[in-house]
PDB file of N, CA, C and O in Angstrom:
ATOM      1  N   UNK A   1     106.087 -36.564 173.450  1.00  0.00           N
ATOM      2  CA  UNK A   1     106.497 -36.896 174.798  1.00  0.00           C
ATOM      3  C   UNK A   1     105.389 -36.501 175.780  1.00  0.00           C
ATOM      4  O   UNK A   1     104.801 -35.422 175.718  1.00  0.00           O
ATOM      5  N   UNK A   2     105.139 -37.484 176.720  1.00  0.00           N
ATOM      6  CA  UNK A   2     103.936 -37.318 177.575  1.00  0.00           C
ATOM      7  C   UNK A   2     104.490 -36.131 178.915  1.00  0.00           C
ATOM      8  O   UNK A   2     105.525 -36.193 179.578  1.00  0.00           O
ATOM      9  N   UNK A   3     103.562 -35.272 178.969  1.00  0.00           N
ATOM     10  CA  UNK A   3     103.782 -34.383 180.138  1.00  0.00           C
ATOM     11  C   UNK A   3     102.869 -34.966 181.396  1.00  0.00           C
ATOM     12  O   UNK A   3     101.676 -35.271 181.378  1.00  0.00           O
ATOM     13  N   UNK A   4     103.683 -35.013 182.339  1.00  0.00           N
ATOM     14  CA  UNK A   4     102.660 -35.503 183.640  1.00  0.00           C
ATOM     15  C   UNK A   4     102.341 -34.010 184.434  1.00  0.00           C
ATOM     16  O   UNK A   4     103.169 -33.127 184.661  1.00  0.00           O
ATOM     17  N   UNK A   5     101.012 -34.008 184.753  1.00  0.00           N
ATOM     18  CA  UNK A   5     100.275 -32.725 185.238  1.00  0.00           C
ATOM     19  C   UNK A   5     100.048 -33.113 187.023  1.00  0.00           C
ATOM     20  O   UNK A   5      99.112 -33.828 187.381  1.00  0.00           O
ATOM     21  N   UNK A   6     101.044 -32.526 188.011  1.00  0.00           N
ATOM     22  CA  UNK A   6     100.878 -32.990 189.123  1.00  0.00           C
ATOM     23  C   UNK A   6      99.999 -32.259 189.863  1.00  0.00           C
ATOM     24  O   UNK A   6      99.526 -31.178 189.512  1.00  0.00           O
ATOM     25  N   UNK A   7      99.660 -33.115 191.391  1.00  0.00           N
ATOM     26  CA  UNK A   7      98.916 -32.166 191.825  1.00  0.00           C
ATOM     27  C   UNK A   7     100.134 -31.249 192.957  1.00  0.00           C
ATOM     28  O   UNK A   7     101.269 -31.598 193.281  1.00  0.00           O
ATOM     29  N   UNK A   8      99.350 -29.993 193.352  1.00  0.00           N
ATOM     30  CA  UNK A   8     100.517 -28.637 193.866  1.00  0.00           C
ATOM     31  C   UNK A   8     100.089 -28.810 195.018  1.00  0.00           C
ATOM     32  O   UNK A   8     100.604 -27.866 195.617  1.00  0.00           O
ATOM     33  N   UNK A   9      99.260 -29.593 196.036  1.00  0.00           N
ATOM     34  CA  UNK A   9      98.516 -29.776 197.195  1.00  0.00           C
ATOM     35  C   UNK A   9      98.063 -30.883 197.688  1.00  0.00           C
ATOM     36  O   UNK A   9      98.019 -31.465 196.604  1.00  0.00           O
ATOM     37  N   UNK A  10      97.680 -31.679 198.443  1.00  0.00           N
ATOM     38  CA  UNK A  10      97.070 -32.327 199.207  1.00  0.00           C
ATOM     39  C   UNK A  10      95.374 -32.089 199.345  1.00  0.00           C
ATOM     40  O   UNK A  10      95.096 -31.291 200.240  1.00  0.00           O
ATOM     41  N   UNK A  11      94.403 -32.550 198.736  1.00  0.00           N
ATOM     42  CA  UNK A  11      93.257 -32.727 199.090  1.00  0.00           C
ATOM     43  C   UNK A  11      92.512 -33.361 198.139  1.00  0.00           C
ATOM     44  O   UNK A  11      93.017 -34.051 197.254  1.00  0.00           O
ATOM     45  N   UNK A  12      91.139 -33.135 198.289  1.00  0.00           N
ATOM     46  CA  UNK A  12      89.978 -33.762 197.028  1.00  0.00           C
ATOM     47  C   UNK A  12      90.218 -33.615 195.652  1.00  0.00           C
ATOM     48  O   UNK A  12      91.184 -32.878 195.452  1.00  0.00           O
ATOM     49  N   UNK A  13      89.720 -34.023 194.686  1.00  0.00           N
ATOM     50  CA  UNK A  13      89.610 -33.727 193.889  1.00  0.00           C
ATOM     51  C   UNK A  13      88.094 -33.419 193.891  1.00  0.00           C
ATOM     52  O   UNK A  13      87.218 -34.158 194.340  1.00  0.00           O
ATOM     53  N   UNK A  14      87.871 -31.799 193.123  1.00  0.00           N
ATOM     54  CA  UNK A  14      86.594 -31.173 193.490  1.00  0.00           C
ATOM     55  C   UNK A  14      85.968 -31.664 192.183  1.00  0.00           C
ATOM     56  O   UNK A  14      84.979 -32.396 192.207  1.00  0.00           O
ATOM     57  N   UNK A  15      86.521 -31.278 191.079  1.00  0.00           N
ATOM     58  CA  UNK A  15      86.005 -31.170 189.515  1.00  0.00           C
ATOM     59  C   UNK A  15      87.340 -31.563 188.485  1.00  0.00           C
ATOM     60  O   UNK A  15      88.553 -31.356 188.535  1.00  0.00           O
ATOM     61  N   UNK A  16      86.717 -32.021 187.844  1.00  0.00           N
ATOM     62  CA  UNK A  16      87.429 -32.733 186.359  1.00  0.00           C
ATOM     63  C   UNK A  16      87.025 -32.183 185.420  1.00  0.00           C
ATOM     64  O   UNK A  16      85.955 -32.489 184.894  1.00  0.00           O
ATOM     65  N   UNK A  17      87.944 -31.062 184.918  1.00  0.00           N
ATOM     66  CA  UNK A  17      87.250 -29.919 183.880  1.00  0.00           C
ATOM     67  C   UNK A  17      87.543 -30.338 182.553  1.00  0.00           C
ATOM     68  O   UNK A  17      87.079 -29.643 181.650  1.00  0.00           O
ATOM     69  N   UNK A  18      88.478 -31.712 182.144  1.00  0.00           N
ATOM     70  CA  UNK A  18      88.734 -31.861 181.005  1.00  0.00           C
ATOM     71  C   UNK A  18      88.126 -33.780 180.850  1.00  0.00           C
ATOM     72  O   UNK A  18      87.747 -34.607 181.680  1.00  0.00           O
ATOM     73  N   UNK A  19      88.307 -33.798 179.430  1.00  0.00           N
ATOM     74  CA  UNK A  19      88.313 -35.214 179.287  1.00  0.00           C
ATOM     75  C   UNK A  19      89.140 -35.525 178.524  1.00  0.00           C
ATOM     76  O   UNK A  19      89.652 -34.716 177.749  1.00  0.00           O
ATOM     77  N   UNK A  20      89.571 -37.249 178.597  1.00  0.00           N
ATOM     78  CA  UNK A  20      90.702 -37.591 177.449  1.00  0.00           C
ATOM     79  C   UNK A  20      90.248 -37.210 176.154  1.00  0.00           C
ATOM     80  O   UNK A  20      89.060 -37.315 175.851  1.00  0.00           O
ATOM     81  N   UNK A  21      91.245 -36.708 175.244  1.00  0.00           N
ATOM     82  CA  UNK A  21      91.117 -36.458 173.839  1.00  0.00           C
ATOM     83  C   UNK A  21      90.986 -35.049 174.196  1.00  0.00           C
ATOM     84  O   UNK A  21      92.011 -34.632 173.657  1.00  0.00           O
ATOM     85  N   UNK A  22      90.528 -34.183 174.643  1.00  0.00           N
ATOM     86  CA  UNK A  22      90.538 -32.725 174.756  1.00  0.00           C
ATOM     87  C   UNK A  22      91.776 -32.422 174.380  1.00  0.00           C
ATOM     88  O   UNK A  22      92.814 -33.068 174.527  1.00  0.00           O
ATOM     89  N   UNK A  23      91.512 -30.991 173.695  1.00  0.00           N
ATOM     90  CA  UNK A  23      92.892 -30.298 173.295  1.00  0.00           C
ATOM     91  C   UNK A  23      92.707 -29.039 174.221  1.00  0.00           C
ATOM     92  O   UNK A  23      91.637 -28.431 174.269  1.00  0.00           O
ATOM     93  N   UNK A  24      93.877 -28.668 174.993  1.00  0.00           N
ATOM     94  CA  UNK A  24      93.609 -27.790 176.549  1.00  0.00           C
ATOM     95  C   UNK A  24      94.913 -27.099 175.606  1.00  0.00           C
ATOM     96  O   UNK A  24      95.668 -27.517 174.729  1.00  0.00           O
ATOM     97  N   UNK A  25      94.672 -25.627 176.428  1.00  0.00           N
ATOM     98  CA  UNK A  25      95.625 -24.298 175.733  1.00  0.00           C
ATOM     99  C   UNK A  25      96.215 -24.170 177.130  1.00  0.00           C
ATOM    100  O   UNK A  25      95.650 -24.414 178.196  1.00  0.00           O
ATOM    101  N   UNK A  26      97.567 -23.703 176.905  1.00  0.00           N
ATOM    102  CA  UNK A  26      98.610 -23.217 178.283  1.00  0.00           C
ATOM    103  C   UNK A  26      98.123 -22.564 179.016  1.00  0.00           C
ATOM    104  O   UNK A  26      97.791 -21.490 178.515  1.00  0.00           O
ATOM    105  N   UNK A  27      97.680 -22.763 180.940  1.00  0.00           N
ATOM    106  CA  UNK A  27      97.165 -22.153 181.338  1.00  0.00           C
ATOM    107  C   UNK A  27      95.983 -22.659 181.526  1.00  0.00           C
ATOM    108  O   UNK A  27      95.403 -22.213 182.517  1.00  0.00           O
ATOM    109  N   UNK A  28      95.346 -23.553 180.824  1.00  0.00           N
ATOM    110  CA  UNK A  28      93.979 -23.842 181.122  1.00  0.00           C
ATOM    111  C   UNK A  28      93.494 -24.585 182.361  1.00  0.00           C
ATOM    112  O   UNK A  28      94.351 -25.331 182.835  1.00  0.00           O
ATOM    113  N   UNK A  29      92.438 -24.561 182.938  1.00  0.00           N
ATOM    114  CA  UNK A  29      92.275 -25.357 184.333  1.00  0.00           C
ATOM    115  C   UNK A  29      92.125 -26.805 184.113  1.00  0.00           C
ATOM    116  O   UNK A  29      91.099 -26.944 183.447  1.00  0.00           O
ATOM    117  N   UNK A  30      92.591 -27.799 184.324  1.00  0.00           N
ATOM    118  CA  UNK A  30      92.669 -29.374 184.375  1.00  0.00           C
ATOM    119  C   UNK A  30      91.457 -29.758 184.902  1.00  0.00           C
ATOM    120  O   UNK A  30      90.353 -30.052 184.444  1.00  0.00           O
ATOM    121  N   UNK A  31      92.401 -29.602 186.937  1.00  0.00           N
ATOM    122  CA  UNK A  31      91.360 -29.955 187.657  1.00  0.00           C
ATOM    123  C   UNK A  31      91.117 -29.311 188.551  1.00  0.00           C
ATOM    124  O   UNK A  31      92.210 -28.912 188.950  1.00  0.00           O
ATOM    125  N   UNK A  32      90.082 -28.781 189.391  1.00  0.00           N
ATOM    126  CA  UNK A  32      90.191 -28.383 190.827  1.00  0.00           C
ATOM    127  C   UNK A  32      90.628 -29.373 192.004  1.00  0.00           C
ATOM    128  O   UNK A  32      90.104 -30.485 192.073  1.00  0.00           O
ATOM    129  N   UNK A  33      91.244 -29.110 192.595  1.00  0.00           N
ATOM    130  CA  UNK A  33      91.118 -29.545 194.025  1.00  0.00           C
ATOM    131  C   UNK A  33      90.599 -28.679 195.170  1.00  0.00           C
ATOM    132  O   UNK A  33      90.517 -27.453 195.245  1.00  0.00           O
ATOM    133  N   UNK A  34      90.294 -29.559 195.972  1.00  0.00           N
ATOM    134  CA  UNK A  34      89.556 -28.816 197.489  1.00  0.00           C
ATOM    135  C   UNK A  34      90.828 -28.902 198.506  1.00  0.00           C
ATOM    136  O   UNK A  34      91.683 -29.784 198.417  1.00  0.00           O
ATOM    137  N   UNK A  35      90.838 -27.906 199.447  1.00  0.00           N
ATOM    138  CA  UNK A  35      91.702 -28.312 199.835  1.00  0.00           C
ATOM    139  C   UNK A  35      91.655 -27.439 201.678  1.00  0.00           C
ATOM    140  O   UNK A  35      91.102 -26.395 201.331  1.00  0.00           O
ATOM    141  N   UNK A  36      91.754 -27.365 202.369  1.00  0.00           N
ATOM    142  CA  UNK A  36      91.294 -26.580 203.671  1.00  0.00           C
ATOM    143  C   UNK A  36      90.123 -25.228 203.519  1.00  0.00           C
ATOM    144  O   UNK A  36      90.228 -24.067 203.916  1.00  0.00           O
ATOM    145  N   UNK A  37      88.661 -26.122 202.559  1.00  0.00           N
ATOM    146  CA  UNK A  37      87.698 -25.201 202.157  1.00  0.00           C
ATOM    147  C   UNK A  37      88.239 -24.178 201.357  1.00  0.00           C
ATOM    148  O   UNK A  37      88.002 -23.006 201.649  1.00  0.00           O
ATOM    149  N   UNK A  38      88.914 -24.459 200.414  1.00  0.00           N
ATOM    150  CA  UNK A  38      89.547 -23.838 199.381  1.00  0.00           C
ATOM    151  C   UNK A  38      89.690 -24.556 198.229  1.00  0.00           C
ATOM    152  O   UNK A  38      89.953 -25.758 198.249  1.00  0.00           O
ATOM    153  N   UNK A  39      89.486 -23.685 196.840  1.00  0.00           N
ATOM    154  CA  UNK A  39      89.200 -24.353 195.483  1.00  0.00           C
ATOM    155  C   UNK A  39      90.557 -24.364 194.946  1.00  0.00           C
ATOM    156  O   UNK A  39      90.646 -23.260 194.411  1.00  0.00           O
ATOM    157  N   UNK A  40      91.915 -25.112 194.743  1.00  0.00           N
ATOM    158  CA  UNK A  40      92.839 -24.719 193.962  1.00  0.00           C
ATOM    159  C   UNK A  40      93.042 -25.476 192.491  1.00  0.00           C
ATOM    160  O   UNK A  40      93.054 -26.700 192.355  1.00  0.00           O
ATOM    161  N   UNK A  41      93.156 -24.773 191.714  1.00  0.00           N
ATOM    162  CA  UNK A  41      92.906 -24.840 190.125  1.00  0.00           C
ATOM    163  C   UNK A  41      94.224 -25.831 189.776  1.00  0.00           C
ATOM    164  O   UNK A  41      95.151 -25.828 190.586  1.00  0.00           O
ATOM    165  N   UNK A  42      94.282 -26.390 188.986  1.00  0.00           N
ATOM    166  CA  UNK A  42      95.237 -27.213 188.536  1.00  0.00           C
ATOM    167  C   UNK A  42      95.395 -27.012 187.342  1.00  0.00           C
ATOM    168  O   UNK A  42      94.431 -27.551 186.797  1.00  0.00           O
ATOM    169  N   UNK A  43      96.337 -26.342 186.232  1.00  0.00           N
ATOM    170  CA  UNK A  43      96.465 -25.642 185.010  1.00  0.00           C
ATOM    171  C   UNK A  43      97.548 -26.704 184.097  1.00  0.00           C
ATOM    172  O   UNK A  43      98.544 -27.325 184.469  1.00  0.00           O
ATOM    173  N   UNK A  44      97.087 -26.636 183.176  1.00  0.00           N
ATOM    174  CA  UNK A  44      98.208 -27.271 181.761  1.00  0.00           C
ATOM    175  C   UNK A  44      99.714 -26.033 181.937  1.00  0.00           C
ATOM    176  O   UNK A  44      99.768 -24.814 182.097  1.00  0.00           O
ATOM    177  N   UNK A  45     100.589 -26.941 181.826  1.00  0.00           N
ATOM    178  CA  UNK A  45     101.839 -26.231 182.122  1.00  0.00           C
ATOM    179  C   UNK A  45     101.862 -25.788 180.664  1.00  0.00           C
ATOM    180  O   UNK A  45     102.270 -24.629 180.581  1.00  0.00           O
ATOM    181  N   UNK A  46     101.595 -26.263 179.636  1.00  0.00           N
ATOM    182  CA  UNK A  46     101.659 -25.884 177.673  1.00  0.00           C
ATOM    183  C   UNK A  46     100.638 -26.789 177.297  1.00  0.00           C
ATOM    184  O   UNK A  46     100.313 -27.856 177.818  1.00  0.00           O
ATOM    185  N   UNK A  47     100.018 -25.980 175.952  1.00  0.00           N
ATOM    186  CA  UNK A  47      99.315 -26.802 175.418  1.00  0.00           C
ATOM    187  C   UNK A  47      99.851 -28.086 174.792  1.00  0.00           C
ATOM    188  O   UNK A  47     100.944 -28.453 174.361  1.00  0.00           O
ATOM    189  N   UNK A  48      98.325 -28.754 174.950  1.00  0.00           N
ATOM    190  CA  UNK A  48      98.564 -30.342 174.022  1.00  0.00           C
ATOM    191  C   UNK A  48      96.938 -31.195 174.300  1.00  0.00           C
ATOM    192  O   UNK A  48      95.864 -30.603 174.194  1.00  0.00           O
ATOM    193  N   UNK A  49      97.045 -32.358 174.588  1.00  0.00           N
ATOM    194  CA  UNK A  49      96.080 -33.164 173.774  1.00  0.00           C
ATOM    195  C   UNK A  49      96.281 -34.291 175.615  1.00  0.00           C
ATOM    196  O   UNK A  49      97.221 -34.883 176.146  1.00  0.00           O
ATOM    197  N   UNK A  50      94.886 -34.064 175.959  1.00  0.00           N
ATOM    198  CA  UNK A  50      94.798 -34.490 177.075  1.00  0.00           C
ATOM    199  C   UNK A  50      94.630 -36.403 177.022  1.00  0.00           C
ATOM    200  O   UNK A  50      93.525 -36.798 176.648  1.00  0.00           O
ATOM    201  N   UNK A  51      95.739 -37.543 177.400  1.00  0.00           N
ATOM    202  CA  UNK A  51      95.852 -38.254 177.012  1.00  0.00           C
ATOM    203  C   UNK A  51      95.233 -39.568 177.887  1.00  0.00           C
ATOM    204  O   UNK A  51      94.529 -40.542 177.620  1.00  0.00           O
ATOM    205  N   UNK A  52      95.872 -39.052 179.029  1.00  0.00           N
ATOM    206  CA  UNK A  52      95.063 -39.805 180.240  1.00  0.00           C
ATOM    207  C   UNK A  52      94.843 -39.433 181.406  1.00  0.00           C
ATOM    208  O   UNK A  52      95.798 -39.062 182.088  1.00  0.00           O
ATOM    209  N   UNK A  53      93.390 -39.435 181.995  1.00  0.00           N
ATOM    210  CA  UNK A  53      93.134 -38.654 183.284  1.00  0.00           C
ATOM    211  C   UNK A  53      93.236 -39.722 184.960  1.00  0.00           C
ATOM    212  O   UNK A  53      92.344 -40.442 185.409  1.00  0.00           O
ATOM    213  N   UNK A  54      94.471 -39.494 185.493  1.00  0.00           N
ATOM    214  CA  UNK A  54      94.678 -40.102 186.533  1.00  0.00           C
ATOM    215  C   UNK A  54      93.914 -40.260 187.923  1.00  0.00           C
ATOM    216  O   UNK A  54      94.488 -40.595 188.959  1.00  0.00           O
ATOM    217  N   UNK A  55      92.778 -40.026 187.841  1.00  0.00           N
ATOM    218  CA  UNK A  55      92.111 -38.995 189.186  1.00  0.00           C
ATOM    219  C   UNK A  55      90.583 -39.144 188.469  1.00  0.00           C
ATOM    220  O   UNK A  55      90.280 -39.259 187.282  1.00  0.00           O
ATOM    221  N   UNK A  56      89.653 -39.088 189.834  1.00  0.00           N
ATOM    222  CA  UNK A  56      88.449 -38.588 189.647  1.00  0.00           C
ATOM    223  C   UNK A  56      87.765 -38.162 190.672  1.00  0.00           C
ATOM    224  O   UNK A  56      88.174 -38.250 191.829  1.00  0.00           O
ATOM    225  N   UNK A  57      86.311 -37.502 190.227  1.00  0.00           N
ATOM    226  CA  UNK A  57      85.795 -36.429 191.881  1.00  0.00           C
ATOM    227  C   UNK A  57      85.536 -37.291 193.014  1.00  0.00           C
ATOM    228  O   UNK A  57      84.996 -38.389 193.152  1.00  0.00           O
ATOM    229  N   UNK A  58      86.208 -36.279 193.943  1.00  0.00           N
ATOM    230  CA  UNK A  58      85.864 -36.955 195.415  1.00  0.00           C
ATOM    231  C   UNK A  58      87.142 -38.229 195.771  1.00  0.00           C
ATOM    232  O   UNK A  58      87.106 -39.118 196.622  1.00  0.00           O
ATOM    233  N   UNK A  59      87.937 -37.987 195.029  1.00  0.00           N
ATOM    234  CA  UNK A  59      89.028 -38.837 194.956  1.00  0.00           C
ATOM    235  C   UNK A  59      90.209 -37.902 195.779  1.00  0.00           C
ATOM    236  O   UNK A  59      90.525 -36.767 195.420  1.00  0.00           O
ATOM    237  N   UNK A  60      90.878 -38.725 197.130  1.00  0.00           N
ATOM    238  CA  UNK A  60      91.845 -37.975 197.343  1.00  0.00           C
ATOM    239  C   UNK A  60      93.481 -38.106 197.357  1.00  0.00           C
ATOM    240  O   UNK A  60      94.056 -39.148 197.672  1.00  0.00           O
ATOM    241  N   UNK A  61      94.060 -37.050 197.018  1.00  0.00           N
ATOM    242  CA  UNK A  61      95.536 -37.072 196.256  1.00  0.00           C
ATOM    243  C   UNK A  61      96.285 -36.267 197.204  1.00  0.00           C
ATOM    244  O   UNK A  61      95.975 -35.447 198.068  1.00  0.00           O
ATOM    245  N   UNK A  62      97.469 -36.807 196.730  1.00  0.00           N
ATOM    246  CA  UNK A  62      98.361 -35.858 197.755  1.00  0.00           C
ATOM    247  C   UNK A  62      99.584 -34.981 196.768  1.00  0.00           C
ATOM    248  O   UNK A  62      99.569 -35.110 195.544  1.00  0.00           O
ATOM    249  N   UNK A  63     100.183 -34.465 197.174  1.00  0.00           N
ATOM    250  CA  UNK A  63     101.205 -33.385 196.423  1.00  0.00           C
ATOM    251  C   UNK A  63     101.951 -33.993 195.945  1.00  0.00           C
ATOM    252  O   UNK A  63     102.832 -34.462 196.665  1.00  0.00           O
ATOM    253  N   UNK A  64     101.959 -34.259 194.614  1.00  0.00           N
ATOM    254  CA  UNK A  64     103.211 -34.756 193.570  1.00  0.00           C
ATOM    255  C   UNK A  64     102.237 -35.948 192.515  1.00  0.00           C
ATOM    256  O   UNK A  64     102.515 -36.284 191.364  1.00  0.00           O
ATOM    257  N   UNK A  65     100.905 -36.462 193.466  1.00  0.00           N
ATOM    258  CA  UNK A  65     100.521 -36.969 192.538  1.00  0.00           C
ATOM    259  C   UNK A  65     100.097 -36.677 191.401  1.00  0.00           C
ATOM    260  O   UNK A  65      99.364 -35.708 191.207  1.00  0.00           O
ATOM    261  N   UNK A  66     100.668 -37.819 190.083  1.00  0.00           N
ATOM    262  CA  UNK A  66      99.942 -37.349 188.703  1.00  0.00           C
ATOM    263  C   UNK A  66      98.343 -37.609 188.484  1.00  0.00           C
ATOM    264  O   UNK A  66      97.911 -38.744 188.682  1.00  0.00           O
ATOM    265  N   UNK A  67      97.501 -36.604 188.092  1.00  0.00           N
ATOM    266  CA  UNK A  67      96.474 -35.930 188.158  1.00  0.00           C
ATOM    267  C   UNK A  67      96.187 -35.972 186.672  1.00  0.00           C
ATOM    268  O   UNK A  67      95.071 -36.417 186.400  1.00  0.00           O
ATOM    269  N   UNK A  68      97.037 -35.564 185.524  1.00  0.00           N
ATOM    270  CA  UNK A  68      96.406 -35.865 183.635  1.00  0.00           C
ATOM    271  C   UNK A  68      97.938 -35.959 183.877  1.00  0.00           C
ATOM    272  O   UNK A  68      98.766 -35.759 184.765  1.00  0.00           O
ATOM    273  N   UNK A  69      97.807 -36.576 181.971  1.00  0.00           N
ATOM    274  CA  UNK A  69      98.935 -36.566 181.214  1.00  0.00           C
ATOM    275  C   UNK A  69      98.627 -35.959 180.183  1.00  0.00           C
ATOM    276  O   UNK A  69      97.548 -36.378 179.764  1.00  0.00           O
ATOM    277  N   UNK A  70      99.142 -35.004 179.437  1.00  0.00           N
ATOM    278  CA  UNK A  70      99.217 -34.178 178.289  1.00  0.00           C
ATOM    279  C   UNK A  70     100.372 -34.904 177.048  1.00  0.00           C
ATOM    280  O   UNK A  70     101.444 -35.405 177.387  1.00  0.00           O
ATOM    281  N   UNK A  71     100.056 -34.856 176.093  1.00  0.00           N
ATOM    282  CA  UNK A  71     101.051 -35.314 174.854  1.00  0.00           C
ATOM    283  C   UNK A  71     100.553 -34.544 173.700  1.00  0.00           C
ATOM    284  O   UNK A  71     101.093 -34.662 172.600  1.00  0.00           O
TER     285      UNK A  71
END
């Protein structure tokens, strides 16, 4: 079952720390976002197998958007 990884904020996307096919451990950082000159980390809620990345840098998102999918 696919997990959708949202974003917790409103702003940039700073960095894309994973790629599809990566296997990410609970806790791990996804993506950064920028956000009022601030870096906020975007973490795998549980591990799994990074399936599709919704987002890329300099791309901007708002709160709730999906950001990866994990399966």
């Amino acid at each position: 079952m696919a997990i959708s990884v949202p974003a917790h904020i409103t702003g940039t996307v700073w960095k894309v720390e994973v790629k599809e096919g990566d296997e990410v451990a609970e806790g791990q950082v996804l993506v950064i976002i920028e956000s009022m000159k601030m870096e906020m980390p975007v973490e795998a809620p549980e591990a799994g197998k990074v399936t599709k990345i919704h987002c890329s840098e300099t791309q901007a998102v708002n709160e709730g958007d999906t950001l990866v999918e994990l399966g």
